[in-house]
N, C-alpha and C positions, 0 to 999 in steps of 0.2 A: 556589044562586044567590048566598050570600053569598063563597063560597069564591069563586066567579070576580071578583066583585067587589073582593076583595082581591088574585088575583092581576093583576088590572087595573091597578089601582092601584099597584102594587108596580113592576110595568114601565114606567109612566108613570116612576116615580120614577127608577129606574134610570138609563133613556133619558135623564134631564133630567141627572142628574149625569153621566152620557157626551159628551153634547153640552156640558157645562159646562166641562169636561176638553180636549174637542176644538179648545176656541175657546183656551185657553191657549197661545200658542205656546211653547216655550223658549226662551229669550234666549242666543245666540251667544256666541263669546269676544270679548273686546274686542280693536277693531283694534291693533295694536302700533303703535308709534310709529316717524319715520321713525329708522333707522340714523345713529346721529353719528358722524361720520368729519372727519377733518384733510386738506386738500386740497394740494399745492404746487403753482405755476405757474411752467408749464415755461418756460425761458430760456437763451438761448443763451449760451454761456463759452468760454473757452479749457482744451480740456479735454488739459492737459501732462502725461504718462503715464511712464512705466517698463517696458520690455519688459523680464523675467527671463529669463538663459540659464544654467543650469550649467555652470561653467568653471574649466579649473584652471592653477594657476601655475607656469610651466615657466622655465629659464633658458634664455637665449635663445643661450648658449654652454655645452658643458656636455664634460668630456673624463676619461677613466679615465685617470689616472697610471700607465704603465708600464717596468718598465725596457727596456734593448734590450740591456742583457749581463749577464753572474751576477756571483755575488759578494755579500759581508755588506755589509750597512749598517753604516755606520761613521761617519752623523752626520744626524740631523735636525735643518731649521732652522728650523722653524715650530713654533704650536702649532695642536693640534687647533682649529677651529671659527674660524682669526686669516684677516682678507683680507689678501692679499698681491697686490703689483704683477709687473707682465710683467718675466720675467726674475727673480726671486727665485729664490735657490737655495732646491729645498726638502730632496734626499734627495744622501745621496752616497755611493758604491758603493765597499768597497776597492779603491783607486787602484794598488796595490803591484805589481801582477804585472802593470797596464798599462804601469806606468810603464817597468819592465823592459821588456818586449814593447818599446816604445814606442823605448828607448836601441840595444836592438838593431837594431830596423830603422834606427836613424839611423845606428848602425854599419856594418850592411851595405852601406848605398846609399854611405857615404864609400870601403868598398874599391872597390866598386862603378864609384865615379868614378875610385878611383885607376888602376884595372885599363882604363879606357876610357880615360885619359890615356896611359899606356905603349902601347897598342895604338895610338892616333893618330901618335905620334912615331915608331913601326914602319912605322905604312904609310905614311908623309909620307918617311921616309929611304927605304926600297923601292922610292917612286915615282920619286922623282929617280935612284936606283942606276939604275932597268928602263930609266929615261929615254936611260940612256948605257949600257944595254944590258951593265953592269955586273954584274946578279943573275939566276939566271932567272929565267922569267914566275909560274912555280909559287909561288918564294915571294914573290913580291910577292901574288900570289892568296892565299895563306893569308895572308896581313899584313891583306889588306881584310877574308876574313872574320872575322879575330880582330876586329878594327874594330868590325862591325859586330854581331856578338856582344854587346860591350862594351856598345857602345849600349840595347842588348836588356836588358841585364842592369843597368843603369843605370835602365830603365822599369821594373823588374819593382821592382825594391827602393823606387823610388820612389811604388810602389804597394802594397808592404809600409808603408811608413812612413803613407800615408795610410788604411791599415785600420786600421793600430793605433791613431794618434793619436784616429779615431774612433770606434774603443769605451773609450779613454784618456774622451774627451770627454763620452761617455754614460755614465760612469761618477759624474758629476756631473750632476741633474737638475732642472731651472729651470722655474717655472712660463711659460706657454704665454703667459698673458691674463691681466689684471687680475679677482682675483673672490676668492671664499671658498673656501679648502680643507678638507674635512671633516677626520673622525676618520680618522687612520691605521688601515689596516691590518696594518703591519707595527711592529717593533717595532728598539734598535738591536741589532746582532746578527745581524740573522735571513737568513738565507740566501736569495737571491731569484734569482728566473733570467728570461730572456724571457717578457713576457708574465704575470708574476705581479703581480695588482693592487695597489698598492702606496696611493692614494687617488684621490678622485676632485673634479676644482676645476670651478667654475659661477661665471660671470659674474652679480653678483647687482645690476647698477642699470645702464641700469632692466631688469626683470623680463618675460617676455611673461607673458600670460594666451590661454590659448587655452578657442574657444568650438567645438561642432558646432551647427551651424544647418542648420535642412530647407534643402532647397534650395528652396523658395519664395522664398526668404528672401535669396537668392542680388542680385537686381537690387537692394532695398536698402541691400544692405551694399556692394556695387559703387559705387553715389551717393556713401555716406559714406566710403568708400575715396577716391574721386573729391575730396569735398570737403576743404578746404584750412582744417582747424580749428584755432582759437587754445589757445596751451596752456593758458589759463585756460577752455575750452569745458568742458562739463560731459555731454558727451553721452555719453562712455564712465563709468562710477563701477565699482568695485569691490568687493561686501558680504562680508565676511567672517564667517568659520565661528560666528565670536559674533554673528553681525544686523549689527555697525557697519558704518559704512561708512569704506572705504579715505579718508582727505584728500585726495589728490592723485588727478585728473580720469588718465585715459588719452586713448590715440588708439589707430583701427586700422590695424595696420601690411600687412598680406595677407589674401587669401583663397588656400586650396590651390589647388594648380593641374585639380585634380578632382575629383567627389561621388563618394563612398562608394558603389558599385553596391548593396552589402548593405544599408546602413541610409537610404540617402540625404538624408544627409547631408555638408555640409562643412565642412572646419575652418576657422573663421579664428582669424588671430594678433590679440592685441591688447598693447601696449606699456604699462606703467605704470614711472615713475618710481621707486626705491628709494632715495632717499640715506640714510636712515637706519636699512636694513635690516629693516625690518617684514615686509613679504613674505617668504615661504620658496619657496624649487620645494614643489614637489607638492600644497600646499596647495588645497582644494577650497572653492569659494562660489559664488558668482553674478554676473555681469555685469549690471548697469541699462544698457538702452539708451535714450537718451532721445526720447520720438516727442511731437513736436509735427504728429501729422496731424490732430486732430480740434479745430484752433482754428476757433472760431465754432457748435460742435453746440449741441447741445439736449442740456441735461443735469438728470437728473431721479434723487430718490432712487431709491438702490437696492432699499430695501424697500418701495417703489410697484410692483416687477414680480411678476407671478406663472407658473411655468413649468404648459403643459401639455404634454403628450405630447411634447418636447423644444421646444414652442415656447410663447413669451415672450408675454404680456397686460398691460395696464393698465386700469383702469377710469380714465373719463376723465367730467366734474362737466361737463352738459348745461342746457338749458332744460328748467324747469320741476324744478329740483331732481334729475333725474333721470338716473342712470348709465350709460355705453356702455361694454362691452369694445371694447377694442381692439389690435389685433394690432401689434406692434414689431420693428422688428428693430435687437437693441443693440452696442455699440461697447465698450472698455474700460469699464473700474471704474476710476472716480476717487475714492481714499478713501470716502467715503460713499454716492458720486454713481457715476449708470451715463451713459454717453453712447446716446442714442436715434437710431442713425441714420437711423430712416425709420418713417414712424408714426405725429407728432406734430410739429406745428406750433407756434414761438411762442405765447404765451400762452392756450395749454391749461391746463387746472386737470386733475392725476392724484388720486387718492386715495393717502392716505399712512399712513394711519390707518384701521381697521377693515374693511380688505380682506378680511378671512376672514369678513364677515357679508355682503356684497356680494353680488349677482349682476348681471346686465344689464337693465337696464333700471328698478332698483329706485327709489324715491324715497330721497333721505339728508336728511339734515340736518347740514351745516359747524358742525364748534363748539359742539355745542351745552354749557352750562354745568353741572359734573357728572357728565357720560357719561364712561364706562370708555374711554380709550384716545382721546380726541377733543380732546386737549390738542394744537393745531396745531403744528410745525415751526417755526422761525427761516424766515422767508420764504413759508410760506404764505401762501393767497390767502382771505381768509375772503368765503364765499358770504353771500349772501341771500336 
């Protein structure tokens, strides 16, 4: 009896520290506090831009020096790399066996005349003999065709003299157009013949620039084709291979006359000033085209957007402290700033600061004083 007595009592005791245990709840984590984030409010700008296009610089005359008769070089009058004007002599051919060539056909065509002179005074006395029935018919017919002979032989010589004088002529060779002549390829001496490249001259001011543009692209450049821009406009620039940019503004001069079936693409030409020779042909950079379409958007930091599965969000600062995604769809990047074409209205407040702690619908806190990353923007909109 006592045994059970004690295990009675034993259970009571138990049971009471069980239930004593049971009545302790655990105490939870502490609620976290809201998220501090920096807010900006959105406002509309003039959002003035820069289309890039890869483009390279071509001259917009450009011709291979060649001879058109053989013969050594026997005087160069330029130097490598010097611009010369239209008509400059630059190369000249030995002259000596033109010149010859040259004396002889003037020689010929003088027998030439002499020999049609005696032959006229033939058939002018024959004709008057035949006249009074004085000589036969026959020689006065052989009198006409020596005559006429003559004549014949008078065009032929006088077509000797004009071949020769023109490879006399080509034997001296004169720049085309005003521009830069490169480096020679030949040297004085060197034996040259038709068609051997001798150098090659380019008009170097002003310079084209050519661009391939999609053809989407096609009806704007036609507008700006169209429009009648001042030469201080600034809508064409030129960046070159170091980042700078060109000084002097361009204009566009053409579009091809048709898109590339393979690439589709088209080229246009674009005209830039050289007085001072800075531009080169071949040279490779960039066209800025300047696009004033999106004056009056809504433009809002670029590190307010977040991309999902190719498309663009912003958390946007709500009643009651509390956040909405919302879906955008954006326009250029303006240095810092993205243009929001559709999405967001005037004086919305985006988050700008602590978007990677964010989700929908969360509570924040603007600013608060302290917090990692909640130092607001120039222009931010501080909540309450």
């Amino acid at each position: 009896m006592e045994n059970i007595t004690r295990w009675t009592g034993l259970m009571i005791i138990v049971s009471g520290l069980m239930a004593a245990c049971g009545n302790d709840k655990p105490a939870g984590p502490p609620v976290p506090p809201p998220v501090s984030v920096a807010v900006y409010t959105a406002t509309p700008g003039d959002a003035t831009y820069y289309d890039l296009y890869p483009a390279t610089v071509a001259a917009l005359n450009q011709v291979d020096i060649k001879p058109q008769v053989s013969g050594n070089i026997t005087h160069i009058f330029f130097q490598d790399g010097q611009h010369v004007g239209k008509g400059a002599p630059l190369y000249e051919i030995d002259q000596q066996q033109y010149k010859a060539q040259y004396e002889a056909a003037v020689a010929n065509l003088n027998v030439s005349k002499a020999n049609l002179a005696k032959a006229q005074q033939d058939a002018d006395r024959y004709t008057d003999l035949s006249q009074k029935d004085a000589i036969a018919r026959q020689t006065l017919d052989h009198a006409l065709a020596d005559l006429e002979a003559g004549k014949r032989q008078v065009d032929a010589a006088q077509a000797n003299v004009a071949s020769v004088q023109t490879n006399l002529k080509y034997s001296m060779i004169y720049a085309p157009f005003d521009g830069t002549i490169g480096i020679s390829q030949v040297k004085l001496g060197t034996a040259v013949y038709p068609q051997t490249l001798l150098n090659t001259i380019s008009s170097d001011n002003p310079l084209a620039v050519d661009v391939a543009l999609d053809q989407k692209q096609i009806p704007r450049f036609s507008a700006l084709l169209q429009q009648k821009a001042s030469p201080k406009d600034s809508i064409f620039t030129f960046v070159q291979p170091d980042g700078s940019i060109y000084p002097i503004p361009g204009h566009i001069l053409l579009l091809d006359r048709a898109v590339d079936p393979t690439s589709g693409t088209i080229k246009a030409r674009l005209t830039f000033p050289n007085p001072k020779n800075e531009l080169r042909p071949g040279v490779t950079g960039n066209v800025r085209v300047q696009n004033k379409g999106a004056v009056g958007s809504i433009l809002i930091p670029f590190k307010s957007v977040v991309e999902q599965m190719g498309e663009y969000f912003v958390f946007v600062l709500g009643d009651s402290s509390k956040v909405a995604q919302r879906k955008v769809a954006l326009g250029a990047r303006v240095g810092d700033k993205i243009v929001a074409r559709d999405g967001l209205t005037e004086g919305e407040k985006v988050i700008t600061e602590g978007v990677q702690k964010i989700r929908d619908g969360v509570k924040v806190q603007v600013g608060a004083p302290g917090a990692a990353g909640a130092k607001p923007q120039a222009g931010a909109s501080q909540g309450k």
